[in-house]
PLY file of the C-alpha trace (Angstrom):
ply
format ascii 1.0
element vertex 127
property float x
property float y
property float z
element edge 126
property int vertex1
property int vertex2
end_header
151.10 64.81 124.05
153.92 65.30 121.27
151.30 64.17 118.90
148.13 63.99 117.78
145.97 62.47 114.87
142.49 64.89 113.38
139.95 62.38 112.56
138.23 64.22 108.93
135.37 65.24 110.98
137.66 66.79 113.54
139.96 68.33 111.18
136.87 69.49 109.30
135.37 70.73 112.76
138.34 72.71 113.69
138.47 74.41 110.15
134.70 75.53 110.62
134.46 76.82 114.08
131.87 73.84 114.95
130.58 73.37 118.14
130.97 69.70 118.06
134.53 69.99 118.56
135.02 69.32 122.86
136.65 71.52 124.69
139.14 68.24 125.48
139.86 67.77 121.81
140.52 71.57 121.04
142.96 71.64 124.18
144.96 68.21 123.32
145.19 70.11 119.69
146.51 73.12 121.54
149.11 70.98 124.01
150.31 68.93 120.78
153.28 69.46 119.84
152.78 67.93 116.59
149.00 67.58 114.71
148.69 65.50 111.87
146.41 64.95 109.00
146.23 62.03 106.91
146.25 62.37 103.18
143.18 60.14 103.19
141.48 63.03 104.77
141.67 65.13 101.63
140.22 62.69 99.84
137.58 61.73 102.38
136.43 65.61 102.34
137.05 65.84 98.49
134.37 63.15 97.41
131.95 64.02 100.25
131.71 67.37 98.82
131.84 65.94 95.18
128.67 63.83 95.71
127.11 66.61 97.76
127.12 64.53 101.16
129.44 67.62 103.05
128.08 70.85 101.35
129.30 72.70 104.83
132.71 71.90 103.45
132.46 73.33 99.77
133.98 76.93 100.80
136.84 75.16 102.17
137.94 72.66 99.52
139.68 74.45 97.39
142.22 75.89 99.91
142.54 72.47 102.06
146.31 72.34 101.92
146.76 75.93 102.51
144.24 76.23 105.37
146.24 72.96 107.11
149.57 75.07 106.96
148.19 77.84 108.32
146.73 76.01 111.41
150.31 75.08 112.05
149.62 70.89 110.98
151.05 68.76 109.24
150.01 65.36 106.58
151.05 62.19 107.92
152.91 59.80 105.48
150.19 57.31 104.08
152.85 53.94 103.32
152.36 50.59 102.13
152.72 49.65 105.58
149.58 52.07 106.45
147.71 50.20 103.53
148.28 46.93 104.20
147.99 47.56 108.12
144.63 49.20 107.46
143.66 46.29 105.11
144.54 43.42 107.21
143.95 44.79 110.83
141.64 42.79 112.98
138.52 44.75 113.34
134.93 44.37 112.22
134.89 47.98 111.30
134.11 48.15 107.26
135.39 52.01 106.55
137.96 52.45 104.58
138.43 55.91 105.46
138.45 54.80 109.46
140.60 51.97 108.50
143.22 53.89 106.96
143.04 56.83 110.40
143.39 53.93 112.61
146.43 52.20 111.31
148.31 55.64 110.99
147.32 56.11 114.57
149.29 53.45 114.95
152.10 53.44 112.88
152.78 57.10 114.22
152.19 55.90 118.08
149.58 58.86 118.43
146.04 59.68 119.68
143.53 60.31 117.51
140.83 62.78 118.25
137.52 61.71 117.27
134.01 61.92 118.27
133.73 58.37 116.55
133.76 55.36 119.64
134.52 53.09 116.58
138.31 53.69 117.38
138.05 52.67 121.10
139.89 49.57 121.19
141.94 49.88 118.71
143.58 53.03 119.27
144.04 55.84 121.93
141.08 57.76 121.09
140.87 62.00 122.96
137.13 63.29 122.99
0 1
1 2
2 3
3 4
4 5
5 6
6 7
7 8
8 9
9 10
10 11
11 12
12 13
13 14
14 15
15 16
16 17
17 18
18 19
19 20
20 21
21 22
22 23
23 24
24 25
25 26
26 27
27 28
28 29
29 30
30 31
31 32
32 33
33 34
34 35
35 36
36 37
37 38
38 39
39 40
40 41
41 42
42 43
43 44
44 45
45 46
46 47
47 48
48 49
49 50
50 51
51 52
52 53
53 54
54 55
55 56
56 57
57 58
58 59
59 60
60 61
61 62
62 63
63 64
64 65
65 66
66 67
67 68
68 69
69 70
70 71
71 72
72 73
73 74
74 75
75 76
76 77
77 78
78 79
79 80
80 81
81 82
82 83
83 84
84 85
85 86
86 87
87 88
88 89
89 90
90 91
91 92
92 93
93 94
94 95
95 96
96 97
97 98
98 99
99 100
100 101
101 102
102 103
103 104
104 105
105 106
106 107
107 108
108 109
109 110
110 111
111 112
112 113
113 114
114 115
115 116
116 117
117 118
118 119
119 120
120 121
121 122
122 123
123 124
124 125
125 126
């Protein structure tokens, strides 16, 4: 794969040494030559640890940015095109935060790696 797209949990996942991250994801990471990161991601991780729903996360908030650069990724563009793909798209899926990951998935022509199912269907999902 040239490229590949964290999901926040995965991204999150891969910054904490969790378990929960599959072997398959951590390898397509590895084989990528390119990982991204949406913007939206920040922000998803940013208000979950603002309204206390991802305390595991609070030690790395501050240094988000940084931490990304050192793991060698890099933040995907977040357009109008993303926005209005991500608001229009045909999908019964409510989350914004999904929403948004899904049509950069596409935009980009990437994978994402996700433990959600929510993407199958929509786009190429590696678990």
């Amino acid at each position: 794969m040239k490229a590949v797209l964290l999901d926040t949990h995965s991204w999150a996942w891969s910054l904490s040494g969790d378990p929960r991250l599959s072997d398959r994801a951590t390898s397509a990471m590895l084989r990528a030559e390119t990982v991204l990161v949406s913007p939206i991601s920040f922000f998803e991780i940013g208000q979950k640890t603002r309204i206390g729903k991802w305390p595991e996360m609070v030690p790395f908030i501050a240094d988000l940015p940084a931490l990304l650069e050192r793991q060698g990724g890099g933040v995907a563009g977040l357009d109008q095109r993303i926005c209005l793909r991500a608001a229009i798209m045909d999908w019964a899926h409510r989350d914004p935060f999904d929403r948004l990951l899904a049509a950069t998935a596409e935009r980009y022509d990437v994978a994402i790696i996700s433990a959600d199912a929510v993407f199958d269907g929509m786009v190429t999902r590696v678990w």
